[in-house]
MIVO-603021 format. One line per field, with one value per residue: x negated, y, z of N, C-alpha, C in turn; residue in three letters. Coordinates in steps of 0.02 Angstrom, whole numbers, plus 50000, padded with zeros to 5 digits. Layout:
<recs>
n_xx = (X;...)
n_yy = (Y;...)
n_zz = (Z;...)
ca_xx = (X;...)
ca_yy = (Y;...)
ca_zz = (Z;...)
c_xx = (X;...)
c_yy = (Y;...)
c_zz = (Z;...)
resn = (ala;...)
</recs>
This chain:
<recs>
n_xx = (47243;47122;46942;46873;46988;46997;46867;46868;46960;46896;46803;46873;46913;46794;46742;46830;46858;46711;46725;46806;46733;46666;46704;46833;46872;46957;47059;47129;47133;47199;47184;47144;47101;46993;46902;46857;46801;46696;46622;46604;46536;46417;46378;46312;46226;46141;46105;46036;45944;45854;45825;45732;45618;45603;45606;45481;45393;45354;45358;45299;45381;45390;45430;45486;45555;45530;45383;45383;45415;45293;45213;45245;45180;45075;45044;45109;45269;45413;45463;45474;45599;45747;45746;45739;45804;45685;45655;45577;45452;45356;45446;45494;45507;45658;45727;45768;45644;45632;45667;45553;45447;45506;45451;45311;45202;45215;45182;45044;45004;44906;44960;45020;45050;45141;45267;45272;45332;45428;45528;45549;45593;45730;45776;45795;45892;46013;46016;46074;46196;46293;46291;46434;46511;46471;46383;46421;46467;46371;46263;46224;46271;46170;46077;46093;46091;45947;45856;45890;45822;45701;45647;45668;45742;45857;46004;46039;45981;46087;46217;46196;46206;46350;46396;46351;46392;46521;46538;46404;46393;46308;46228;46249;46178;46051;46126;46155;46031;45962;46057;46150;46264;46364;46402;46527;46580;46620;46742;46831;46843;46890;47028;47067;47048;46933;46880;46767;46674;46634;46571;46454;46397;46379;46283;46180;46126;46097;45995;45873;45851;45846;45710;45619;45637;45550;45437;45389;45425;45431;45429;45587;45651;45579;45640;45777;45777;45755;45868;45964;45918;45926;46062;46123;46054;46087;46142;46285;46348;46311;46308;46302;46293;46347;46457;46590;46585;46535;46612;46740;46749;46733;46829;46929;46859;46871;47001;47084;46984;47056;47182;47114;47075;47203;47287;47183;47085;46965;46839;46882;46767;46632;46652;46710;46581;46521;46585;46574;46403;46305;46226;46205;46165;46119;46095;46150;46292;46262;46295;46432;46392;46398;46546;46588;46510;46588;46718;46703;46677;46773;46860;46809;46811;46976;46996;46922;47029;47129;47191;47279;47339;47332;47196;47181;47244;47120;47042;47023;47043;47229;47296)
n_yy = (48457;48521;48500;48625;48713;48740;48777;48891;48955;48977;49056;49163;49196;49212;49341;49428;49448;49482;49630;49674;49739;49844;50028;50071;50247;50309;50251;50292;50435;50586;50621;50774;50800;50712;50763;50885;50845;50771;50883;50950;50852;50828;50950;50989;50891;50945;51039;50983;50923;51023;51104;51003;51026;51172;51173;51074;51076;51225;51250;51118;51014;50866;50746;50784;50745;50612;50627;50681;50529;50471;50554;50523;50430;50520;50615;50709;50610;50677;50848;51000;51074;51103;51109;51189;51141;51119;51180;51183;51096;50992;50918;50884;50730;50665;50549;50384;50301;50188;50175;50220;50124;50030;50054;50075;49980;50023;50151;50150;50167;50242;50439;50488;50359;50303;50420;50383;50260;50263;50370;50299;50187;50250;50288;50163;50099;50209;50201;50061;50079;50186;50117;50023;50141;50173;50260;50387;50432;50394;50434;50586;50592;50551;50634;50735;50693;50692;50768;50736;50606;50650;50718;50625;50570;50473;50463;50394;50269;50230;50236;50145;50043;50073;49993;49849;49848;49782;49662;49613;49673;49701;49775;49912;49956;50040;50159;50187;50212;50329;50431;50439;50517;50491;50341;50290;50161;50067;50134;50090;49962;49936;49992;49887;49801;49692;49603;49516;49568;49701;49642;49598;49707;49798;49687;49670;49812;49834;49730;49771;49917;49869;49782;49890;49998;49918;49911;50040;50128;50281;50348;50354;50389;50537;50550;50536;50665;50774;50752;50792;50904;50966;50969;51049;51184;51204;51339;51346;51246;51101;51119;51193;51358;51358;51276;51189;51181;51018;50994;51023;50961;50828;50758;50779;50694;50573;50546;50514;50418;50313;50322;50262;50112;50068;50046;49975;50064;50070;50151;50251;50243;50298;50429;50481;50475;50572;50673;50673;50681;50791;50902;50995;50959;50964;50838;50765;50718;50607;50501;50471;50405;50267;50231;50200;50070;49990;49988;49911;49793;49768;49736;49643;49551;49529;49459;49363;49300;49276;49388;49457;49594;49654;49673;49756;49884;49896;49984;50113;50233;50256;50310)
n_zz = (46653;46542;46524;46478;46493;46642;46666;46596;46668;46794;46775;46739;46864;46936;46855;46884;47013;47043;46973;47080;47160;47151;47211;47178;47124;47045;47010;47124;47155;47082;46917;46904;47034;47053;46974;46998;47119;47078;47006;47118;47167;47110;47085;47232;47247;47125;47216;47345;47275;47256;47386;47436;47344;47369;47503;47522;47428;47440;47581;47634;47726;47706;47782;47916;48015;48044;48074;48205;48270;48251;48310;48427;48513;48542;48646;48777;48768;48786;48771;48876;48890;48821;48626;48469;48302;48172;48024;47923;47960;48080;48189;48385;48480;48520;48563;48668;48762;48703;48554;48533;48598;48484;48368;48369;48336;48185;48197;48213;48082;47968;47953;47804;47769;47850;47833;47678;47678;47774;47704;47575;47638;47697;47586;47501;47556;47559;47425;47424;47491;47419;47310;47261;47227;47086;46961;46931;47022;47136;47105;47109;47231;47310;47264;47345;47466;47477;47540;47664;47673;47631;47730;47822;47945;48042;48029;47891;47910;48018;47958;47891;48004;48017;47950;47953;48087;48087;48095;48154;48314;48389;48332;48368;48467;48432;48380;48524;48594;48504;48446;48554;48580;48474;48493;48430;48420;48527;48549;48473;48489;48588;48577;48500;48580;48561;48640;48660;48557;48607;48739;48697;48625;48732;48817;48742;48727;48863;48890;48812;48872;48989;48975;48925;49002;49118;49064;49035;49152;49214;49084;49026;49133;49114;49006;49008;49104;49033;48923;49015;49043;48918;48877;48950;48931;48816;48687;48635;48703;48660;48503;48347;48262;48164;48183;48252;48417;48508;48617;48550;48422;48461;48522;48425;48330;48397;48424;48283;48279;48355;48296;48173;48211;48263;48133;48063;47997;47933;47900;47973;48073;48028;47998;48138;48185;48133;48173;48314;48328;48392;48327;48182;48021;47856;47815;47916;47869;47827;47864;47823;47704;47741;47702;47584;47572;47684;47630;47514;47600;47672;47574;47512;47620;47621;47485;47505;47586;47507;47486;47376;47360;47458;47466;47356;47429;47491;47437;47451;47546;47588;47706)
ca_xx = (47209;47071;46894;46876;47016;46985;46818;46882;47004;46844;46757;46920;46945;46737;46772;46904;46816;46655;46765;46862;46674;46671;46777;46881;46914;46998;47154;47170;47133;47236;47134;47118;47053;46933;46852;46842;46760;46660;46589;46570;46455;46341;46331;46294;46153;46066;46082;45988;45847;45829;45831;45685;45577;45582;45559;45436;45321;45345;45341;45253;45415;45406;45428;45475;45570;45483;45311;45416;45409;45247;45159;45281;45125;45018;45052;45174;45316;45475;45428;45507;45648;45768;45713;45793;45776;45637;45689;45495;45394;45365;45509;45462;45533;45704;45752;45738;45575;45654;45656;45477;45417;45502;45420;45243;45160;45204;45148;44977;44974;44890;45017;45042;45080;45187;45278;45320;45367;45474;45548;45551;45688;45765;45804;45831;45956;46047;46062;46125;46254;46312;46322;46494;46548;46445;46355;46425;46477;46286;46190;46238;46279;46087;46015;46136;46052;45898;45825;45890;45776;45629;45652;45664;45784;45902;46065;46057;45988;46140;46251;46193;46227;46408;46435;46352;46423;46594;46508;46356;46421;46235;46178;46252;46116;46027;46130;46160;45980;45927;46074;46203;46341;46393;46408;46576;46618;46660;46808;46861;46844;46927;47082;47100;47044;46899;46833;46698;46609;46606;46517;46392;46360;46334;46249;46131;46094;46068;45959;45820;45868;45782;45646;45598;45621;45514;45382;45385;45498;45407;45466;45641;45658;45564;45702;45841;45770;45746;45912;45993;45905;45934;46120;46144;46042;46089;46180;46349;46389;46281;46326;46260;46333;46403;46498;46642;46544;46557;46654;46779;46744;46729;46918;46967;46843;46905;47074;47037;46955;47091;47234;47104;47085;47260;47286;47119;47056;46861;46811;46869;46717;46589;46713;46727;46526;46509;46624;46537;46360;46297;46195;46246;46151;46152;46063;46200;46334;46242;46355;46490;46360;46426;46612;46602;46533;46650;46772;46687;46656;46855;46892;46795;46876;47040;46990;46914;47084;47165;47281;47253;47386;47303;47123;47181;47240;47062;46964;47021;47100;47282;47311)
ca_yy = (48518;48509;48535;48680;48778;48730;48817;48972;49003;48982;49108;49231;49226;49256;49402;49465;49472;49548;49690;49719;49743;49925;50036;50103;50302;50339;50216;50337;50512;50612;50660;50841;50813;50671;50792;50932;50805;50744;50937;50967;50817;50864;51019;50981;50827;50991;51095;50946;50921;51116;51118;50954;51057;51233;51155;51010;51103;51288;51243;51063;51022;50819;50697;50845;50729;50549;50663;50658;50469;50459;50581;50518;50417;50529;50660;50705;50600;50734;50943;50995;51110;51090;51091;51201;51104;51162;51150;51184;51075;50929;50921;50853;50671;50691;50488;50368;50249;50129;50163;50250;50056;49997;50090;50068;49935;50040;50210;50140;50174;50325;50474;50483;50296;50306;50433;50369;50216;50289;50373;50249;50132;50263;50303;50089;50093;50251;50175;50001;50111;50204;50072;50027;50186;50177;50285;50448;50469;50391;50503;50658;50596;50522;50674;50786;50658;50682;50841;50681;50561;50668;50749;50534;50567;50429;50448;50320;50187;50237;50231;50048;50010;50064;49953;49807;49843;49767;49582;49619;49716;49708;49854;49983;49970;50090;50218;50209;50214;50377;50503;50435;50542;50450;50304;50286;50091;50042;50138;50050;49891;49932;49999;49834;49732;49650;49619;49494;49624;49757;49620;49589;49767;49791;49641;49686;49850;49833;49676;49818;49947;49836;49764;49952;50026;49875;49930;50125;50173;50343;50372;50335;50453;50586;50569;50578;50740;50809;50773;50837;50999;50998;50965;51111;51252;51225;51385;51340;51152;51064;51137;51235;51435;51349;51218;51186;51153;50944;50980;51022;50898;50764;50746;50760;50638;50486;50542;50492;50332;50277;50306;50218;50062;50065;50023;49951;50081;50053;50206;50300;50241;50334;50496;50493;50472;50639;50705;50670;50707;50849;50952;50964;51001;50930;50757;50726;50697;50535;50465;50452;50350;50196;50231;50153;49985;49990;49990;49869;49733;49749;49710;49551;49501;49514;49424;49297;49253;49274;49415;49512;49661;49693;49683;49837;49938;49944;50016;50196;50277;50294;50369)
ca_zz = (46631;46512;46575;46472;46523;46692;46684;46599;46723;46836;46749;46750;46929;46958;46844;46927;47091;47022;46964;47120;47214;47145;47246;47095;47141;46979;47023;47196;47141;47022;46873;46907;47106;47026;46908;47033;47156;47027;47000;47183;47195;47046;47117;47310;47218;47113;47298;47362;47249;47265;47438;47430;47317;47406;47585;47541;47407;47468;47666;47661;47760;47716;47849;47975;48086;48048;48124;48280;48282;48226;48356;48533;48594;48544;48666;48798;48738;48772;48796;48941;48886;48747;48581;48426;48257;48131;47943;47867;47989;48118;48268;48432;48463;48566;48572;48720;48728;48665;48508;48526;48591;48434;48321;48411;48282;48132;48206;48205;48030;47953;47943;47764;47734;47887;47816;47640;47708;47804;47664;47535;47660;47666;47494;47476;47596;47535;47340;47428;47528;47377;47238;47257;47183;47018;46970;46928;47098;47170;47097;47127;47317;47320;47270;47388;47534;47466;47596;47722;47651;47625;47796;47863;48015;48043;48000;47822;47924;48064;47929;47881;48051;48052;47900;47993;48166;48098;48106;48200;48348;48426;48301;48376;48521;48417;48412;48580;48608;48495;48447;48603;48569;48388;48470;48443;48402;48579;48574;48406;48514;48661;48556;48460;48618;48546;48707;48634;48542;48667;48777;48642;48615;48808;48835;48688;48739;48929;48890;48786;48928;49074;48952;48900;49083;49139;49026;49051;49206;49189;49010;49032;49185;49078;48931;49059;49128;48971;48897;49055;49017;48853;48867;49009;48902;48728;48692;48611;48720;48584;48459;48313;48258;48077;48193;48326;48484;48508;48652;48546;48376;48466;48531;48363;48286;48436;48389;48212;48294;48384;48229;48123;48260;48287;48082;48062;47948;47947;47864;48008;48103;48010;48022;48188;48246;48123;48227;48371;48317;48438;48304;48133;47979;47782;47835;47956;47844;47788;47896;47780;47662;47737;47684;47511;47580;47718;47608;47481;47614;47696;47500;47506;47668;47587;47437;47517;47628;47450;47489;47342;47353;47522;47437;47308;47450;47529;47393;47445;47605;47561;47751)
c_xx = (47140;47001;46876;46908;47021;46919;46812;46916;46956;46809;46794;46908;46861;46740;46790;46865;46754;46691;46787;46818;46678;46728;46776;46911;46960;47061;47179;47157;47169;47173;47103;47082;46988;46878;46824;46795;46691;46608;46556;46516;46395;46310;46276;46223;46087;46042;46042;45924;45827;45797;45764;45629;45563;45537;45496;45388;45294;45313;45302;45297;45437;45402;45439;45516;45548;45426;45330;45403;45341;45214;45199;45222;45059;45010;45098;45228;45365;45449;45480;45572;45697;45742;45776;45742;45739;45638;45613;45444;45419;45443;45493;45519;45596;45756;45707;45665;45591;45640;45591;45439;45425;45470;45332;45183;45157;45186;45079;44935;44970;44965;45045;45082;45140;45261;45317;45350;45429;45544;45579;45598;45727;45818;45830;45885;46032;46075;46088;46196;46324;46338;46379;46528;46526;46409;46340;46441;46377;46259;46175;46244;46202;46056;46031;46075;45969;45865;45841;45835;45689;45603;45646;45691;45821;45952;46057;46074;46061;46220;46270;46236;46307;46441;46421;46363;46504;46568;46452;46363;46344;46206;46188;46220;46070;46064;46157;46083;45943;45985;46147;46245;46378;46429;46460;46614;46638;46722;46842;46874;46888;46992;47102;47065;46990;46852;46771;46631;46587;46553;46437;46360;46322;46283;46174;46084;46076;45996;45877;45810;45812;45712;45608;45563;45583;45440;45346;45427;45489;45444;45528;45660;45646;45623;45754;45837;45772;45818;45954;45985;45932;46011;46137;46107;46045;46157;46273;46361;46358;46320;46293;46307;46383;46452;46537;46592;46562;46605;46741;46797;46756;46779;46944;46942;46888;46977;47088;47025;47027;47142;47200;47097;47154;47280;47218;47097;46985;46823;46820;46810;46668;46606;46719;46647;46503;46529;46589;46455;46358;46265;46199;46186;46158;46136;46121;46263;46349;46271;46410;46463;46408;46490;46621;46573;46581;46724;46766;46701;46736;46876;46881;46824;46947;47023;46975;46980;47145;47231;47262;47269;47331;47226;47114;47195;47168;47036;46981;47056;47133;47335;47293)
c_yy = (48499;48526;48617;48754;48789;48782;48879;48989;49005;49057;49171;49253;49251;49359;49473;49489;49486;49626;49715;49730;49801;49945;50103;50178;50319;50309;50270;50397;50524;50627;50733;50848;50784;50714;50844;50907;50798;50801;50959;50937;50840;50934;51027;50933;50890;51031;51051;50934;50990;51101;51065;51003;51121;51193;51093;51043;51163;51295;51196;51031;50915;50785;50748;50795;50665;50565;50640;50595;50449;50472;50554;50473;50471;50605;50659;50698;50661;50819;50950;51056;51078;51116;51159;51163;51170;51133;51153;51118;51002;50946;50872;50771;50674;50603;50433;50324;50197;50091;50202;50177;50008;50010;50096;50041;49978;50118;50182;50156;50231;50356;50476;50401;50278;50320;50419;50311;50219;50309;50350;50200;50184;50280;50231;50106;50146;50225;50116;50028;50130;50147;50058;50078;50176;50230;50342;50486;50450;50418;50541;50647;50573;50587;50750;50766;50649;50723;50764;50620;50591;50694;50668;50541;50503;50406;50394;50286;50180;50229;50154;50020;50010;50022;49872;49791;49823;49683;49559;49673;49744;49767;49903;50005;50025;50135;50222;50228;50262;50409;50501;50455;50517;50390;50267;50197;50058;50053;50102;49967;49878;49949;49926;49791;49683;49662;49566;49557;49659;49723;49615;49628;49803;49779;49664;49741;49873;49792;49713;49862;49913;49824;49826;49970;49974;49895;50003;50154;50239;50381;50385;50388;50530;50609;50578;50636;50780;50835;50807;50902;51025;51002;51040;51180;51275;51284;51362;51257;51121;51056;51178;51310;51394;51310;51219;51152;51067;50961;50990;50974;50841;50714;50744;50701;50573;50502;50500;50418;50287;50267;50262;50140;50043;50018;50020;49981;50107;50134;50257;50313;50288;50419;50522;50504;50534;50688;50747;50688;50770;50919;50946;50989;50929;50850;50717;50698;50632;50481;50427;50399;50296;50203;50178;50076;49956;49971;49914;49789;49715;49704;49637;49515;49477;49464;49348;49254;49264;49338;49468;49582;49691;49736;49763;49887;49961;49972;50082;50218;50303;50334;50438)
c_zz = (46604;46560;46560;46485;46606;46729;46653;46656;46779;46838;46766;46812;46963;46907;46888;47002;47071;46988;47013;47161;47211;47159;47180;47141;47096;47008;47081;47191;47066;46982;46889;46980;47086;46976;46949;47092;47137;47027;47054;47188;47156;47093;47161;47294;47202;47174;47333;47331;47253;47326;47459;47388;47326;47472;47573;47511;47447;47560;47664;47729;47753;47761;47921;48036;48097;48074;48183;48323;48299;48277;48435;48552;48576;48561;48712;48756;48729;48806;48871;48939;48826;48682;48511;48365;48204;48047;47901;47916;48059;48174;48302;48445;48553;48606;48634;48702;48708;48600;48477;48535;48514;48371;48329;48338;48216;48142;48213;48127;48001;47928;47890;47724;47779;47837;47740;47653;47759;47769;47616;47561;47659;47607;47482;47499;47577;47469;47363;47489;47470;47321;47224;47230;47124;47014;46957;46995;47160;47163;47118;47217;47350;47325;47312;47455;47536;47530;47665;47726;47653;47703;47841;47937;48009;48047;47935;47880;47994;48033;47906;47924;48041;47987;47934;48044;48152;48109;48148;48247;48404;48413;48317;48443;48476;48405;48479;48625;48566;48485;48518;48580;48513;48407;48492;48435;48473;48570;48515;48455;48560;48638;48536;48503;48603;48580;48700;48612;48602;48713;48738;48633;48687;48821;48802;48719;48821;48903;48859;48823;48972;49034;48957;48976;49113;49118;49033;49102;49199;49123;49015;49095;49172;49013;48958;49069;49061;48951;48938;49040;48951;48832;48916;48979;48845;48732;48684;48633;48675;48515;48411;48286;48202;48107;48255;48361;48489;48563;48617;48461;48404;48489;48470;48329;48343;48421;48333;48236;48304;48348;48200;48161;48235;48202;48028;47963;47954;47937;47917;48081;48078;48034;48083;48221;48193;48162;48281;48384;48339;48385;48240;48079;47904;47806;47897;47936;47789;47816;47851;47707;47659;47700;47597;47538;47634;47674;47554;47533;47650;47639;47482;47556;47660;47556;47467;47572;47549;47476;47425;47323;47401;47511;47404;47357;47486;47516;47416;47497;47601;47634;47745)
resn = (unk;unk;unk;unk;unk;unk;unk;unk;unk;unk;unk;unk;unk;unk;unk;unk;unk;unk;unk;unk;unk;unk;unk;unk;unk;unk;unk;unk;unk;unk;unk;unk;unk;unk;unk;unk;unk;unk;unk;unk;unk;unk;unk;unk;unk;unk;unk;unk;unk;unk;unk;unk;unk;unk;unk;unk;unk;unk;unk;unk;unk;unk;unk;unk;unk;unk;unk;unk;unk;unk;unk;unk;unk;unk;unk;unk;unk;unk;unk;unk;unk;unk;unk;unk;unk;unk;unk;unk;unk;unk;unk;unk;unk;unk;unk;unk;unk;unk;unk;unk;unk;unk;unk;unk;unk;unk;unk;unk;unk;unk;unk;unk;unk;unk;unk;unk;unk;unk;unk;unk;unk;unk;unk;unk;unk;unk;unk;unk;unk;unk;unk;unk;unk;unk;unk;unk;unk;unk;unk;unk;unk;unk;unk;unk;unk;unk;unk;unk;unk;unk;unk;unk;unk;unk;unk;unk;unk;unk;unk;unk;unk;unk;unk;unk;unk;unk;unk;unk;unk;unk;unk;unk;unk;unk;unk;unk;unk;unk;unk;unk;unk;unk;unk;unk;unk;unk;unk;unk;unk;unk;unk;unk;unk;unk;unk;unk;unk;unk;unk;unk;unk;unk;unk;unk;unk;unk;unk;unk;unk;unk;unk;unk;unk;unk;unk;unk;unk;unk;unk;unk;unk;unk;unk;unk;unk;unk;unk;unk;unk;unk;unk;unk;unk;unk;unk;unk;unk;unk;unk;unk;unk;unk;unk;unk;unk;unk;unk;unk;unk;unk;unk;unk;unk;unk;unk;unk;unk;unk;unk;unk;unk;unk;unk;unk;unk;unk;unk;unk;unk;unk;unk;unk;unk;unk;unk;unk;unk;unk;unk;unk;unk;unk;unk;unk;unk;unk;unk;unk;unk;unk;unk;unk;unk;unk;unk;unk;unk;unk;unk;unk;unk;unk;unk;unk;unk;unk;unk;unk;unk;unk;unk;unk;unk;unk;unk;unk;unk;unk;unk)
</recs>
C-alpha cells in the first residue's frame, strides 16, 4: 500500500469519527416530530430570554439563588423553618456545609463579581453540554436555560456531573451533599453490580462528611434539623401545586433507572434524578442538559472498541 493511500484512508477514518461526535437527531426523528421539536425549542429559548429580561431588569431578580451561597457565612447559615422559593429575589441557602466550606475562598469576593462568575461557568458549561447537537437545537435550548443561568442555582453544573459520574464515580459527592434526593447513580451501580464505584462514591463522600463535621459539628446538626423540618411541613410531600408530589415521581423516575441500568441506557440517569428532584421549576430541567453528551461520549466508547453498528445506535434513545 502506497504511502499516500495509506494516509488518505487515515484521513477518512479521522473523518468519519469527527462526524459521528454530533449526535445526529435527524437519522432518529421522523421529519414532521423533528420540525415540531425544532418549533417547541425556539419557542421555550424566546420564553426564556423573556422570562431573563422581565425578572432580572423589572425585579433585579439576578443571582437570586447564587446570593444564597454568597451570604451562608454571613449570617445564620439555615432559617429555622422551611423555606418557599422566591422567583424576583435572593433565597436563603438550603445545602449542607459542605458545600458552604467549599465555596468559602470565593465568597470572599465582592457580591457582584461573585455573582457573574458564577454565572458566566455556568453559561460555559451549558454550551459544552449542548454542543453535540449543533446548533439549531443549542440555541434555542441555551436560551430556554437561560432564567437557570442568570438565576446561578446548580443544576448545569449537576448535570456535568452526571456526564462525568460514568468515569469519575467520586462526583456525585456533590449531589449528595446539596440537592440529596437526585442522587440517584448508586442505584445505577448497584443494578449493574459495579460494586467498585459505589465504594468510591461512598468512600468519597464520607471522607468530606467527617472532614466538614470535624470543622463545624454545629452546622451540620443545624442543616439536619432544618431539613427535617422542612421535609415534615412542606405542604404537598415536597412537592410543588404544578407537580406530582416526589413521593410519587420518584418511583417512577428509579423505575426508569433500573430499565435503563438493566440495558445500560445512560441517558436514563439524568431522567431519573429529574424525577427525583423535590421542587420543580424551569431551571430544574437542566438536568436533561447532560443527555446529548451522555450520549456523545457512549458513542466514543463504542468507536473506540471499533464496534461501529453499536456506535450509531447510541446517538439517540431508540427505547
Amino acid at each position: 500500500m502506497s504511502g499516500a493511500c495509506f494516509n488518505g484512508r487515515v484521513q477518512a477514518a479521522r473523518n468519519a469519527r469527527a462526524a459521528s461526535r454530533q449526535v445526529n437527531v435527524r437519522e432518529r426523528l421522523p421529519r414532521d416530530v423533528r420540525r415540531l421539536l425544532l418549533i417547541t425549542a425556539w419557542a421555550l429559548g424566546a420564553l426564556g430570554l423573556a422570562l431573563v429580561l422581565i425578572v432580572n431588569i423589572a425585579f433585579g431578580g439576578f443571582g437570586a439563588d447564587s446570593h444564597a451561597y454568597w451570604m451562608a457565612w454571613r449570617g445564620p447559615m439555615y432559617t429555622a423553618g422551611p423555606v418557599t422559593p422566591n422567583w424576583t429575589g435572593p433565597n436563603p441557602y438550603l445545602y449542607s456545609p459542605a458545600f458552604a466550606q467549599a465555596l468559602w475562598p470565593a465568597t470572599q469576593l465582592p457580591w457582584p463579581v461573585f455573582a457573574a462568575a458564577f454565572a458566566l461557568m455556568d453559561a460555559a458549561v451549558l454550551a459544552w453540554l449542548l454542543r453535540p447537537v449543533g446548533w439549531r437545537w443549542s440555541v434555542p435550548t441555551f436560551f430556554a436555560l437561560l432564567p437557570e443561568v442568570t438565576s446561578s442555582n446548580i443544576y448545569i453544573p449537576l448535570a456535568a456531573m452526571c456526564v462525568l459520574g460514568f468515569r469519575y464515580p467520586s462526583v456525585w459527592a456533590f449531589s449528595a451533599l446539596t440537592k440529596v434526593a437526585p442522587t440517584v447513580m448508586p442505584v445505577w451501580w448497584v443494578v449493574r453490580r459495579e460494586w467498585g464505584s459505589l465504594a468510591l462514591w461512598v468512600g468519597t463522600t464520607a471522607v468530606i462528611v467527617i472532614v466538614s463535621v470535624l470543622i463545624a459539628p454545629q452546622l451540620w446538626m443545624d442543616w439536619v434539623s432544618h431539613m427535617v423540618s422542612w421535609a415534615g411541613e412542606s405542604g404537598r410531600a415536597l412537592g410543588t401545586e404544578q407537580m406530582l408530589p416526589l413521593l410519587y415521581r420518584a418511583p417512577i423516575g428509579l423505575l426508569l433507572l433500573v430499565i435503563g441500568a438493566r440495558k445500560d441506557w445512560r441517558w436514563t440517569v439524568p431522567v431519573a434524578a429529574l424525577f427525583c428532584t423535590p421542587v420543580y421549576w424551569l431551571g430544574s430541567f437542566a438536568w436533561l442538559a447532560a443527555i446529548p453528551r451522555i450520549l456523545r461520549a457512549r458513542r466514543d466508547e463504542l468507536n473506540a472498541c471499533d464496534y461501529p453498528g453499536e456506535a450509531n445506535s447510541a446517538r439517540w434513545p431508540s427505547g
